[in-house]
gemmi code that builds the backbone of each chain (N, CA, C; Angstrom):
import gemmi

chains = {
    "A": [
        ("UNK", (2.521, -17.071, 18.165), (3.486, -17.960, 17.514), (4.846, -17.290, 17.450)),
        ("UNK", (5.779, -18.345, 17.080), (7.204, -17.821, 17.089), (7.659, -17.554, 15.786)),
        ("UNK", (8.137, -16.125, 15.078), (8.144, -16.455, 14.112), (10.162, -16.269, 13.743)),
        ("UNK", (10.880, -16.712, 13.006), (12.695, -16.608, 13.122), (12.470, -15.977, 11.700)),
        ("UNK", (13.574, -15.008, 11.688), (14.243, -14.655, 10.224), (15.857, -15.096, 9.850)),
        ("UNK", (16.232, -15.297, 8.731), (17.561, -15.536, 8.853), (17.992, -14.576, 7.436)),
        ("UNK", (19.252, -14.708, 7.335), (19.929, -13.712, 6.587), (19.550, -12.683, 5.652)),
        ("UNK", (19.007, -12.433, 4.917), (19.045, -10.810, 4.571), (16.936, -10.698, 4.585)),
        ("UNK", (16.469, -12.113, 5.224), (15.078, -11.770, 5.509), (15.260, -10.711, 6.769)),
        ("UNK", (16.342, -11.625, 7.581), (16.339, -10.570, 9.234), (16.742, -9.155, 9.140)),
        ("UNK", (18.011, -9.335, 7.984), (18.412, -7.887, 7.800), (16.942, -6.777, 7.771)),
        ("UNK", (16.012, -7.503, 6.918), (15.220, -6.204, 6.057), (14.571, -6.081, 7.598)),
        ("UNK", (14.005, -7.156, 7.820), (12.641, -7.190, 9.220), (13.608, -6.380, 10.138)),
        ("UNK", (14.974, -6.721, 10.573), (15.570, -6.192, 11.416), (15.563, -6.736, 12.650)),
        ("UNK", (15.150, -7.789, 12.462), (15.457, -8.769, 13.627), (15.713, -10.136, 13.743)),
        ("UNK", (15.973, -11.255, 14.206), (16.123, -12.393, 14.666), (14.851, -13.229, 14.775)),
        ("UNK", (14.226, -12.619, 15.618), (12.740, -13.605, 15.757), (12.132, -12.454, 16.871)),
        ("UNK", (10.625, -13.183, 16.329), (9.717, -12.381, 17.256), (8.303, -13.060, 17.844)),
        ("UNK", (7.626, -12.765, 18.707), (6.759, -13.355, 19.043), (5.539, -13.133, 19.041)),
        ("UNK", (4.421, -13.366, 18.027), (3.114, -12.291, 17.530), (1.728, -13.337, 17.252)),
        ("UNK", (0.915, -12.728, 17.583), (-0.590, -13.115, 17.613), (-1.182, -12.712, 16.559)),
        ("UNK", (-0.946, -13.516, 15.182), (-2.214, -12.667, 14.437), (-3.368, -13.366, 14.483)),
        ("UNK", (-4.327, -11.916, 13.660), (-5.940, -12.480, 14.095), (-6.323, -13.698, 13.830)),
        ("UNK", (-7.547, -13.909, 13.554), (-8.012, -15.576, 13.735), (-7.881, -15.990, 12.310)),
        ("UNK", (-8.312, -15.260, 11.554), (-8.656, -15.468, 10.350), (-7.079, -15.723, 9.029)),
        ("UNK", (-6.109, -15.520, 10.042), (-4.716, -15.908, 9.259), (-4.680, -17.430, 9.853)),
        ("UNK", (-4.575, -18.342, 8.581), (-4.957, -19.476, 8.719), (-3.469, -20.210, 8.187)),
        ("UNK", (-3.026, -19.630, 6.969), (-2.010, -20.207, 6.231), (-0.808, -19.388, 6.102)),
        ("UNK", (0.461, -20.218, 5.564), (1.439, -19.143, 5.496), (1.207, -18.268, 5.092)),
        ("UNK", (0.632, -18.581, 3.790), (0.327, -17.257, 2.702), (-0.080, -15.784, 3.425)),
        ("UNK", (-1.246, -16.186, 4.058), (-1.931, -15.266, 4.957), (-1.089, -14.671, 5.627)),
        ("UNK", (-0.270, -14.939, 6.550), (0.823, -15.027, 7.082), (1.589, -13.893, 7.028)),
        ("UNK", (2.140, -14.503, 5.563), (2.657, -13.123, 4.702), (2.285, -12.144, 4.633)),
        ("UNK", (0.802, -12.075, 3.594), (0.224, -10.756, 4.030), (0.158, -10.105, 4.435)),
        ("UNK", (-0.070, -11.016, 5.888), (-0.523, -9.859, 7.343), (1.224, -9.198, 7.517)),
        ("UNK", (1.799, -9.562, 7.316), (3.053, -9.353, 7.813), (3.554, -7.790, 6.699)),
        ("UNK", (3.471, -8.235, 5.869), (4.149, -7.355, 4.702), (3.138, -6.448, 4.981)),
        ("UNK", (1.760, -5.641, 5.396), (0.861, -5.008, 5.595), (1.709, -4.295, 7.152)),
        ("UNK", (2.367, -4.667, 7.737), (3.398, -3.906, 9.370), (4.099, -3.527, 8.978)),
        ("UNK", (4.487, -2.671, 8.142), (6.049, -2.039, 7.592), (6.760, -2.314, 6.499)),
        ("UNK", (7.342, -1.101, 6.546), (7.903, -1.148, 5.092), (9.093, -2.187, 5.137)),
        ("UNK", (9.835, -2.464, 6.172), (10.977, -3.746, 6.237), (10.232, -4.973, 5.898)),
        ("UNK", (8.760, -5.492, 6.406), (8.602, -7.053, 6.405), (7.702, -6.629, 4.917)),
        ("UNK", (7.522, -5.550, 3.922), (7.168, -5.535, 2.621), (7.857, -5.476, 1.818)),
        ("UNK", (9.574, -5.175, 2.108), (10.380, -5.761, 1.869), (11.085, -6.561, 1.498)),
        ("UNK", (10.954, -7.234, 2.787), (11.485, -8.817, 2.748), (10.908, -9.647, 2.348)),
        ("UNK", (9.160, -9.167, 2.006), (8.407, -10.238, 1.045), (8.250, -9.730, -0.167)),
        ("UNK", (8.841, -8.775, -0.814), (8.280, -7.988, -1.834), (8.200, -9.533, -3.449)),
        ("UNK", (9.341, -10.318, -2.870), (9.387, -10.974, -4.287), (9.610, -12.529, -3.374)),
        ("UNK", (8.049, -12.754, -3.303), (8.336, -14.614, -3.024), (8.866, -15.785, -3.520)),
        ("UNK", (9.311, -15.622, -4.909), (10.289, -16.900, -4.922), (11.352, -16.870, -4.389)),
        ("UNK", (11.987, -15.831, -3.694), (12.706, -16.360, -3.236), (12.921, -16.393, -1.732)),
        ("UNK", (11.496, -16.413, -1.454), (11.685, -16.680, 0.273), (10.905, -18.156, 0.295)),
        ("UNK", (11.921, -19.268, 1.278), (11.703, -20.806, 1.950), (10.920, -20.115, 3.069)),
        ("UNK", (10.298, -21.309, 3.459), (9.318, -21.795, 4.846), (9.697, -22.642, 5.472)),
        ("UNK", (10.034, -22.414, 6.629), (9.834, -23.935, 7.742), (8.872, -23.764, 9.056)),
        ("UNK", (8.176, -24.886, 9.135), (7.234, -24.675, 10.265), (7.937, -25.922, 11.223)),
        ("UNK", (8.175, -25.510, 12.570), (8.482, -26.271, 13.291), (9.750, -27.198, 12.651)),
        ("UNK", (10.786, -26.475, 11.821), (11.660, -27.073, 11.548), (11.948, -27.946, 10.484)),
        ("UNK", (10.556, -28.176, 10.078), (10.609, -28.556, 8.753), (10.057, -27.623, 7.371)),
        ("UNK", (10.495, -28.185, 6.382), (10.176, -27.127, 5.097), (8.679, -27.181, 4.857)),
        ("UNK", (7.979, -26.352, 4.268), (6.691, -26.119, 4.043), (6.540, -25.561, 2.565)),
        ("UNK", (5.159, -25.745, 2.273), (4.804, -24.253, 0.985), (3.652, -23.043, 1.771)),
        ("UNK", (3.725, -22.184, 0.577), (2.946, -20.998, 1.091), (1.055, -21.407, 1.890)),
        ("UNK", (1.541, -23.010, 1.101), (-0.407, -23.168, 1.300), (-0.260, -24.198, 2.857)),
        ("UNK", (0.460, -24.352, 3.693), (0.922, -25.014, 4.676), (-0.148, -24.152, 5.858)),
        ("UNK", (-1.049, -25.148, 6.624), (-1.745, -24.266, 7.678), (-0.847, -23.477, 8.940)),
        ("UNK", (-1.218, -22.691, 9.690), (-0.306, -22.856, 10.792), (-0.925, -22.722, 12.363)),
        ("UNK", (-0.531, -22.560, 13.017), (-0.922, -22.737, 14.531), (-0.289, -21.907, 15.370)),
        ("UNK", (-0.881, -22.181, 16.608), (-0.615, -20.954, 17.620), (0.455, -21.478, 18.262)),
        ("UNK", (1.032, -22.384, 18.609), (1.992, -22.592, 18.907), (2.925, -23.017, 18.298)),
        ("UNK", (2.881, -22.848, 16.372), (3.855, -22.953, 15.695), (5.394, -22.217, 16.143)),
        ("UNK", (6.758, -22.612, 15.307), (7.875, -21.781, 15.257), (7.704, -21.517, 13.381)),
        ("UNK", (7.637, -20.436, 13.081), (7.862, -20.525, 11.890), (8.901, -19.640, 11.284)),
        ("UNK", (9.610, -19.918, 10.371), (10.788, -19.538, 9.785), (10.652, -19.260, 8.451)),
        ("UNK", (11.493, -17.885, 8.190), (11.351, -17.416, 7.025), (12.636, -17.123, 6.424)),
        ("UNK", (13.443, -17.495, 5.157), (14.449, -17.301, 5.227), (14.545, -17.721, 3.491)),
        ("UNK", (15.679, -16.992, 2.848), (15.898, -16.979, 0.966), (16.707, -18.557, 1.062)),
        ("UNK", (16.400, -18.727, -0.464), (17.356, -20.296, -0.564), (18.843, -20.669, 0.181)),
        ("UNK", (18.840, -21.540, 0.487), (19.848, -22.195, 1.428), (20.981, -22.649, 0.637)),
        ("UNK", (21.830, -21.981, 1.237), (23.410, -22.561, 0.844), (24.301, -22.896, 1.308)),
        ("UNK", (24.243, -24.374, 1.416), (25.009, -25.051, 2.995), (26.468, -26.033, 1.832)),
        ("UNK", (26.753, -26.726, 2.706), (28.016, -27.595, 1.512), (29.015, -26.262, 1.331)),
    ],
    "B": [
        ("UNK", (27.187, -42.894, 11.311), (26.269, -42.276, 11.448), (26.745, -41.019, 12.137)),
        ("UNK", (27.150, -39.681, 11.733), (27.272, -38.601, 12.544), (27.341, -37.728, 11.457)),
        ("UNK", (27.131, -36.697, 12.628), (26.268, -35.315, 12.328), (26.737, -34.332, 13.282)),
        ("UNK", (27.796, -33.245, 12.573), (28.351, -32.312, 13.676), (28.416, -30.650, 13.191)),
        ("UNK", (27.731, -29.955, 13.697), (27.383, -28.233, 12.959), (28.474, -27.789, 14.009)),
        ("UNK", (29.543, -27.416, 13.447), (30.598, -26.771, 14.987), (31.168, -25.460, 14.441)),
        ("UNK", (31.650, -24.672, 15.241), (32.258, -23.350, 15.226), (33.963, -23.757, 14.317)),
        ("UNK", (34.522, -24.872, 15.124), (35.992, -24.992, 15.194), (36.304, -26.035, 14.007)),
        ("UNK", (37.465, -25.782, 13.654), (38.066, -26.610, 12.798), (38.035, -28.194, 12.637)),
        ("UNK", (38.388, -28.644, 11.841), (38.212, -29.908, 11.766), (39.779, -30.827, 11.105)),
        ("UNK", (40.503, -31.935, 11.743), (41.294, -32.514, 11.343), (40.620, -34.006, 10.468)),
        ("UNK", (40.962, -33.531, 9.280), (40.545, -34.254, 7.740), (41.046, -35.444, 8.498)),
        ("UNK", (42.189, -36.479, 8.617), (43.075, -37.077, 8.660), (42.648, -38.028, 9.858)),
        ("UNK", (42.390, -37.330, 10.915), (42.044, -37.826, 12.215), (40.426, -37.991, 11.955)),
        ("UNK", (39.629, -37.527, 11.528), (38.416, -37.747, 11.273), (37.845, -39.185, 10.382)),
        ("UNK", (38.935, -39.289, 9.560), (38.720, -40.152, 8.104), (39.118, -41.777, 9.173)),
        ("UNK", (39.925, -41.486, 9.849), (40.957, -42.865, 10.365), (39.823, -43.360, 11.459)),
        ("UNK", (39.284, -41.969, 11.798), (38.367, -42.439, 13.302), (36.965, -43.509, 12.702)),
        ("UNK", (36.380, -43.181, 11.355), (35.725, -43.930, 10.784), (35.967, -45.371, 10.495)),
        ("UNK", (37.503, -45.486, 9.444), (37.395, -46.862, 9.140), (38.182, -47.838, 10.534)),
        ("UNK", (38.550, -46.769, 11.588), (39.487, -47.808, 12.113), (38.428, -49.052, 13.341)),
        ("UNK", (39.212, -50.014, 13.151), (38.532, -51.828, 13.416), (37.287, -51.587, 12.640)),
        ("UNK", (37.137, -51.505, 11.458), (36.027, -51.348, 11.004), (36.462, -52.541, 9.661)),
        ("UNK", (36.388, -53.490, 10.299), (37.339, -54.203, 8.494), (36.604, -55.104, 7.378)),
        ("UNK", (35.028, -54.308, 7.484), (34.390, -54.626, 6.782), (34.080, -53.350, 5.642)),
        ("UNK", (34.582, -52.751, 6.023), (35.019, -51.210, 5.428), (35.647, -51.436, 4.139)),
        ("UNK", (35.587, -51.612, 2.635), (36.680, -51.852, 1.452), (36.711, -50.366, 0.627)),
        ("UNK", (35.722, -49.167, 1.344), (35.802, -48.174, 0.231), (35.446, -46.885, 1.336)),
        ("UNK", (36.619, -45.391, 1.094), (35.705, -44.569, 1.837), (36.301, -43.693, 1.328)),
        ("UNK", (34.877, -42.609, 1.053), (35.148, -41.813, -0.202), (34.850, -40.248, 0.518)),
        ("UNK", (35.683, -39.173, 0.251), (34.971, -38.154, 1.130), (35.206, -36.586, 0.778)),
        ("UNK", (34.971, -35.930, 1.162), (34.762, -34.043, 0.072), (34.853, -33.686, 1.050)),
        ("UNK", (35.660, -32.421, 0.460), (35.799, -31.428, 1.678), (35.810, -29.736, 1.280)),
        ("UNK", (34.953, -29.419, 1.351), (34.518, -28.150, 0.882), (35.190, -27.038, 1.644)),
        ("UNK", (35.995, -26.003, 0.716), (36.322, -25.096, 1.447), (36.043, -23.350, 0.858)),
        ("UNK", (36.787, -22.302, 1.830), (36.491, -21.161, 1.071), (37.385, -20.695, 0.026)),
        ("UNK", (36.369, -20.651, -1.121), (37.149, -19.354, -2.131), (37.250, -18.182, -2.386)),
        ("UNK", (38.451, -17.815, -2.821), (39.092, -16.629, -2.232), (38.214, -15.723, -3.425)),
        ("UNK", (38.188, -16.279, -4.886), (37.594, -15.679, -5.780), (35.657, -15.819, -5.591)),
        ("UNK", (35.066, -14.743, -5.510), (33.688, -14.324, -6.042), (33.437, -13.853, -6.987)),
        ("UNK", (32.772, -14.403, -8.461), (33.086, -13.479, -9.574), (34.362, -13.216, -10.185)),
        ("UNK", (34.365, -11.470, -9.962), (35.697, -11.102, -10.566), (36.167, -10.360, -8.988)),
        ("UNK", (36.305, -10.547, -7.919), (36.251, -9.986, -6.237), (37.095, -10.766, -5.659)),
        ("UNK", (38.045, -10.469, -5.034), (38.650, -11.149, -4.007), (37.529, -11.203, -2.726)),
        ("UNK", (37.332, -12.099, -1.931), (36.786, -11.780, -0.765), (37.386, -12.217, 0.407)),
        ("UNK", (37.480, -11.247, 1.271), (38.003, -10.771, 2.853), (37.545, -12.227, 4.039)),
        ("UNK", (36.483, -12.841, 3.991), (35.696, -13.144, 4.452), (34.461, -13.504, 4.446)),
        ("UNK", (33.980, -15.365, 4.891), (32.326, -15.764, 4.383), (32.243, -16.076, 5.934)),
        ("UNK", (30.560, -15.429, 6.119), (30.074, -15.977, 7.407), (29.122, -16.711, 7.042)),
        ("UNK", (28.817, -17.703, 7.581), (28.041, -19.177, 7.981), (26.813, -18.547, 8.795)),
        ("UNK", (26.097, -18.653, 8.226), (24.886, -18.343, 9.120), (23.958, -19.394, 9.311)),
        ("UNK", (23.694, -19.667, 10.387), (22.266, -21.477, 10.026), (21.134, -20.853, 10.797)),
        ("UNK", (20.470, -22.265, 11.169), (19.225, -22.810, 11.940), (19.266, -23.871, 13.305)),
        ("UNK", (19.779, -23.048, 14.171), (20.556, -23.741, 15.063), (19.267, -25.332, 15.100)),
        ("UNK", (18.107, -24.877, 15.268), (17.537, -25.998, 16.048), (17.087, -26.929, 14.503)),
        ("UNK", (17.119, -26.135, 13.232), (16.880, -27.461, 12.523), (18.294, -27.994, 11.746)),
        ("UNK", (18.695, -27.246, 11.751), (20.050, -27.579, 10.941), (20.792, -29.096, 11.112)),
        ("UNK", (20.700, -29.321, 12.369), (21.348, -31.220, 12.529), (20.309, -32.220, 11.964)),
        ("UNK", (18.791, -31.583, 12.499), (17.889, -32.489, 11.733), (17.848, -32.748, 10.521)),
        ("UNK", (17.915, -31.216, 9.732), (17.657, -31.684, 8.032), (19.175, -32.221, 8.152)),
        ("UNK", (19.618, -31.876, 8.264), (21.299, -33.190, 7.729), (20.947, -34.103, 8.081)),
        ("UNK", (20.694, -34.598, 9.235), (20.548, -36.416, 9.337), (19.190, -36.642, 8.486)),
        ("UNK", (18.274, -35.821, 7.849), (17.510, -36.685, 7.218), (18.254, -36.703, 5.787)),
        ("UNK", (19.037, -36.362, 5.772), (19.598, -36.503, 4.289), (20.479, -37.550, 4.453)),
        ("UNK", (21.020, -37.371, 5.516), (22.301, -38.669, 5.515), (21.688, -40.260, 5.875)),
        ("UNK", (19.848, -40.057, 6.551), (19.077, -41.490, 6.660), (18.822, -41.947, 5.278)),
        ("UNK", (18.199, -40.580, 4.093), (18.451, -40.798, 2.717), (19.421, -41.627, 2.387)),
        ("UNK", (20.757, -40.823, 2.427), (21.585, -41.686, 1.748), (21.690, -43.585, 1.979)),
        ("UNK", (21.520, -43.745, 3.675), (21.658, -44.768, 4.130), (20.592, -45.620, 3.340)),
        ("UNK", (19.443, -45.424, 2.953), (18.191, -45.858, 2.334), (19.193, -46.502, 0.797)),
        ("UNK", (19.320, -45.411, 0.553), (19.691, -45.806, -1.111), (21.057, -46.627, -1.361)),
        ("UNK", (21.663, -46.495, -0.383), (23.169, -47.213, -0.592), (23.505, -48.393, 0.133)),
        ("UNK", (24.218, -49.118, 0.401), (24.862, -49.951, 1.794), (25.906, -49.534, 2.276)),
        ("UNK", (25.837, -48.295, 3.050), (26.773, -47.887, 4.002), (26.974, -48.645, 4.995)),
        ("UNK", (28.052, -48.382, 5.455), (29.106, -48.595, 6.545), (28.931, -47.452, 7.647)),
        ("UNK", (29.407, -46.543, 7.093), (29.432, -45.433, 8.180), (29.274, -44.018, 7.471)),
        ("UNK", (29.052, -42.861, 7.482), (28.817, -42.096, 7.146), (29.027, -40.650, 8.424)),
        ("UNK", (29.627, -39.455, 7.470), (29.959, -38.471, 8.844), (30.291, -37.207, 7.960)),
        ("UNK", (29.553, -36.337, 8.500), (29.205, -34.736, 7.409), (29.526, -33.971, 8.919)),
        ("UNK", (30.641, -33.135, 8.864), (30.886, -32.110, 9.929), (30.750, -30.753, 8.796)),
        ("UNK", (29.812, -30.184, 9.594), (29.558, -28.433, 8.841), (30.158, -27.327, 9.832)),
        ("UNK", (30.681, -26.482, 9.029), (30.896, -25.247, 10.159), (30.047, -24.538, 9.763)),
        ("UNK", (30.008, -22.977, 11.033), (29.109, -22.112, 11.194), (30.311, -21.320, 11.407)),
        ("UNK", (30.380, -19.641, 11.114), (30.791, -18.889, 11.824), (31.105, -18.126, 10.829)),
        ("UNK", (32.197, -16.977, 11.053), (33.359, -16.258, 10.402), (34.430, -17.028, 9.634)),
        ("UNK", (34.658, -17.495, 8.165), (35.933, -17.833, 8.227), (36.766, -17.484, 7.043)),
        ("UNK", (37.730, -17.878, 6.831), (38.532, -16.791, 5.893), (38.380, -18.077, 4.799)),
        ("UNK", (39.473, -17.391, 3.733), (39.790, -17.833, 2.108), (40.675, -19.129, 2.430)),
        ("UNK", (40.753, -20.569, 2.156), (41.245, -21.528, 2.266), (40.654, -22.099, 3.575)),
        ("UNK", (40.126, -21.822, 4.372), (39.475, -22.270, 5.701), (38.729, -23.322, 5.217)),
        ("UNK", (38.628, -24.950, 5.508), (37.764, -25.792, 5.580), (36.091, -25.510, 6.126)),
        ("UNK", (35.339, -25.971, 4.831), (33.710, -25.499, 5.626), (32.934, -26.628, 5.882)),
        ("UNK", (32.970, -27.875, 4.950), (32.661, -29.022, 5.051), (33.204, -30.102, 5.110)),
        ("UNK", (32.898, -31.295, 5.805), (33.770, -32.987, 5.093), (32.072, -33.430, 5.123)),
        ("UNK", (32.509, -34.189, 4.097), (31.730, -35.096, 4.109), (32.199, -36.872, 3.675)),
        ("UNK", (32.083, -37.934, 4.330), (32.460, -38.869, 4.184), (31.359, -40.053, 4.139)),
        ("UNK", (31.795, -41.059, 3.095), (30.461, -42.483, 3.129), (31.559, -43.445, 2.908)),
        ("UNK", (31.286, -44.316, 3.773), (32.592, -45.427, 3.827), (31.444, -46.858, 3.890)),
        ("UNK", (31.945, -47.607, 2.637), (31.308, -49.112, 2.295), (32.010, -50.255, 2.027)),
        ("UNK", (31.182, -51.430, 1.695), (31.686, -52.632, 1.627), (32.943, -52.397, 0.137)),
        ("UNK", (32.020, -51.669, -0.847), (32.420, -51.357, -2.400), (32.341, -50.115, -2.457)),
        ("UNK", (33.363, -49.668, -3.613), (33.726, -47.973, -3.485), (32.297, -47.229, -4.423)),
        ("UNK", (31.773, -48.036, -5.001), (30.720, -47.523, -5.864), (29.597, -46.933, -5.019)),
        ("UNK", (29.377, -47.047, -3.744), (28.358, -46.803, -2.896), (29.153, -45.832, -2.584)),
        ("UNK", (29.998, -45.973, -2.049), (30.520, -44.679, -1.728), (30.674, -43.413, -1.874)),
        ("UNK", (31.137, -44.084, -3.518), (31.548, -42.577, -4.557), (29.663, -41.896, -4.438)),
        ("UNK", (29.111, -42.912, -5.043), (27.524, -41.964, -5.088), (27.295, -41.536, -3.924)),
        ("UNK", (27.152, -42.422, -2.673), (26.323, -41.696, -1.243), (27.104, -40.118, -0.995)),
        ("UNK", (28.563, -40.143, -1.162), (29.141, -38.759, -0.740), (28.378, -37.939, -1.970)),
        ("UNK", (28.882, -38.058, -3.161), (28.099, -37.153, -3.557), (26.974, -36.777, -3.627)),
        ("UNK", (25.839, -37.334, -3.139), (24.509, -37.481, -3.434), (25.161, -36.396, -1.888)),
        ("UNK", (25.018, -36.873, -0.913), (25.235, -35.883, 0.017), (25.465, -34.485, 0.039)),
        ("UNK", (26.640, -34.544, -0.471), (27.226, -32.963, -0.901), (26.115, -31.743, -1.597)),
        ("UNK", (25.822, -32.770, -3.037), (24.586, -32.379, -3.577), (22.940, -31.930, -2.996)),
        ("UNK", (22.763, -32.956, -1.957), (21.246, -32.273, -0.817), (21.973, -31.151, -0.316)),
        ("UNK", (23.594, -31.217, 0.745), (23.378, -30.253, 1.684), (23.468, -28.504, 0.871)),
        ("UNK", (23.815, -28.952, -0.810), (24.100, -27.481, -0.746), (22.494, -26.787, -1.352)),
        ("UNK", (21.524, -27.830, -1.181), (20.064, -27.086, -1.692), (19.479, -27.456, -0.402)),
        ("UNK", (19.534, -28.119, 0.805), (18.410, -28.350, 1.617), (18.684, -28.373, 3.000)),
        ("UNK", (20.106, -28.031, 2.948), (20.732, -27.655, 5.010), (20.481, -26.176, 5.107)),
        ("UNK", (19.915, -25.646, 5.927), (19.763, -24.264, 6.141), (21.200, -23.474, 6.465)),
        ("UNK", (21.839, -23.092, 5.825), (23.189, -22.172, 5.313), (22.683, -21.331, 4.823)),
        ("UNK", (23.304, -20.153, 5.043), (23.327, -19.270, 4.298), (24.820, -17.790, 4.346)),
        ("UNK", (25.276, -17.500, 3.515), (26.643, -17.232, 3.132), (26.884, -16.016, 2.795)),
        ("UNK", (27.557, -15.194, 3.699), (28.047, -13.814, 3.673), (29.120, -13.597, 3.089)),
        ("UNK", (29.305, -13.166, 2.412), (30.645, -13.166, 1.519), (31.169, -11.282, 2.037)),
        ("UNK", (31.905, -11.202, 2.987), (32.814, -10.240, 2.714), (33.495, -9.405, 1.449)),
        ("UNK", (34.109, -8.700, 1.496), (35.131, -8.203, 0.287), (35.343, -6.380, 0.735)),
        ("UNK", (36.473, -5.408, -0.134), (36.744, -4.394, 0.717), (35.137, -3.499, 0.310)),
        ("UNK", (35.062, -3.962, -1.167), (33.573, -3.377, -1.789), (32.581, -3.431, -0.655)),
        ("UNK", (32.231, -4.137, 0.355), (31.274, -4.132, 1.165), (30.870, -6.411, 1.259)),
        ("UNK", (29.660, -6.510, 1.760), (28.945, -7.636, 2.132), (27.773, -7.877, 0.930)),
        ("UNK", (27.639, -9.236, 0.884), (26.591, -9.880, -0.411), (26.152, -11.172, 0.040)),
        ("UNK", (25.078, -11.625, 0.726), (24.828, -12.582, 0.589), (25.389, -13.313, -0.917)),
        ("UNK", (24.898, -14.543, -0.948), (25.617, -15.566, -1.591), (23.967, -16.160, -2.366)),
        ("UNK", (24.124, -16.261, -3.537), (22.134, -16.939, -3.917), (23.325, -17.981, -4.373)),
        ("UNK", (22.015, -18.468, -4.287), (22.328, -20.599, -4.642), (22.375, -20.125, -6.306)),
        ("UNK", (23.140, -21.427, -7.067), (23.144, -21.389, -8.312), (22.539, -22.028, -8.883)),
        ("UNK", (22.449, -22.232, -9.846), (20.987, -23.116, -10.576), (21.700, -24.497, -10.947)),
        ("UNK", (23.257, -24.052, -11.179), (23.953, -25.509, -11.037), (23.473, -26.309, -10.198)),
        ("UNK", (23.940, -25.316, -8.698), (23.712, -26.742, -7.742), (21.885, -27.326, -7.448)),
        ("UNK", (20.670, -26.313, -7.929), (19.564, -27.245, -8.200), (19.809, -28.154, -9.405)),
        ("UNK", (20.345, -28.017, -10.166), (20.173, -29.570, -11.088), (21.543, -30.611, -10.779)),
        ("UNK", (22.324, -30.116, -9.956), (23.208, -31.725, -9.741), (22.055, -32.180, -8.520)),
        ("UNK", (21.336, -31.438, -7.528), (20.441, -31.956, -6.323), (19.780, -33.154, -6.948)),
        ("UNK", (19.329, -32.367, -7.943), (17.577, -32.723, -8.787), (18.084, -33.994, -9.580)),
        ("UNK", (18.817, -34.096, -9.479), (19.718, -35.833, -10.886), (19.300, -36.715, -9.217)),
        ("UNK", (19.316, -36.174, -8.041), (19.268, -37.856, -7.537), (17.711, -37.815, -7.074)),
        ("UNK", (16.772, -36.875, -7.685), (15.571, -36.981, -7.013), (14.593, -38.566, -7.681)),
    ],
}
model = gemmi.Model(1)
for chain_id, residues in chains.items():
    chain = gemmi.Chain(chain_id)
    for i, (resn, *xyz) in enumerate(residues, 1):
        res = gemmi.Residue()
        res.name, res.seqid = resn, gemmi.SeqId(i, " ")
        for name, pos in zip(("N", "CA", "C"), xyz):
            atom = gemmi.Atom()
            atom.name, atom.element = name, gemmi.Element(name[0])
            atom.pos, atom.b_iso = gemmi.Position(*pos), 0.0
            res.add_atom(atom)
        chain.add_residue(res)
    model.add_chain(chain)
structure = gemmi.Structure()
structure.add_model(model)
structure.setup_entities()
């Protein structure tokens, strides 16, 4: 799956987006997370405090309990401040 | 109906005219235009960068602006956002709702203004000589959102 970071999520991860296979058994965002914040100290980081990280799967908004897929895009990124 | 995420500036004047003109069922058009402030706090700042979602960013706006169309009787409607680098007084948003009656109006723009600053993917670098700060949303702008839920 594809996964994007945007502003100070990308800062911590240190990147833009990336492209990763987790195992079978990551089913949901939540999981997701986990597995993620468990690869380094940047993506434990950038999840250390979940309210204030949004979800979008395929472009639209999600919650943590949202399934996901192998050919999802999913996006991780702190509250939005557009206007 | 439009929807424009652009790098470059925008002429208020020429934008507003391009809406109501032969449009003469048009009696009201109401419109905001959001720009940068120079004050953060107690900080002058140097510079805000625009950061988005290239591929969802037009979508969630037009579903906010099909919203508005739902709840009001628009005429025409047109939200240009920038993205980029831009300085202190630099234009960042218009937003415009043009109707039969100004009362649709006045609400659809603001109801607008109000989604894009909790639900368009933005997010806001604020410069200054102190260094860079993202920008967190304020709790203001969740409860003017939350009045049109």
């Amino acid at each position: 799956m594809k996964l994007v970071y945007f502003s100070w999520v990308r800062e911590k991860i240190g990147t833009t987006d990336e492209e990763l296979n987790p195992p079978n058994h990551i089913n949901t965002v939540s999981d997701l997370i986990n597995w993620l914040a468990s690869r380094g100290d940047g993506y434990a980081s950038a999840f250390a405090d979940l309210s204030s990280i949004r979800i979008a799967i395929n472009q639209k908004y999600v919650k943590e309990d949202a399934t996901i897929r192998a050919d999802d895009e999913i996006a991780f990124f702190p509250p939005v401040t557009g206007g | 109906m439009a929807v424009r995420i652009q790098l470059e500036n925008f002429q208020i004047g020429a934008e507003l005219n391009a809406i109501t003109n032969g449009r003469h069922n048009i009696g009201g058009l109401c419109s905001f235009v959001g720009l940068v402030r120079e004050m953060a706090g107690n900080e002058n700042i140097t510079s805000m960068t625009l950061e988005h979602y290239p591929s969802m960013t037009e979508k969630a706006i037009m579903e906010i602006e099909a919203e508005a169309q739902n709840r009001w009787p628009l005429e025409a409607t047109l939200i240009i956002h920038r993205y980029g680098k831009l300085k202190p007084g630099d234009q960042i948003v218009l937003v415009a709702a043009a109707s039969s009656h100004r009362e649709a109006a006045f609400k659809a723009c603001n109801f607008l203004i109000d989604w894009l600053k909790t639900k368009a993917p933005f997010w806001k670098l604020e410069e200054s000589f102190k260094g860079s700060r993202w920008v967190n949303p304020r709790g203001t702008d969740d409860e003017a959102a939350a009045r049109w839920d």
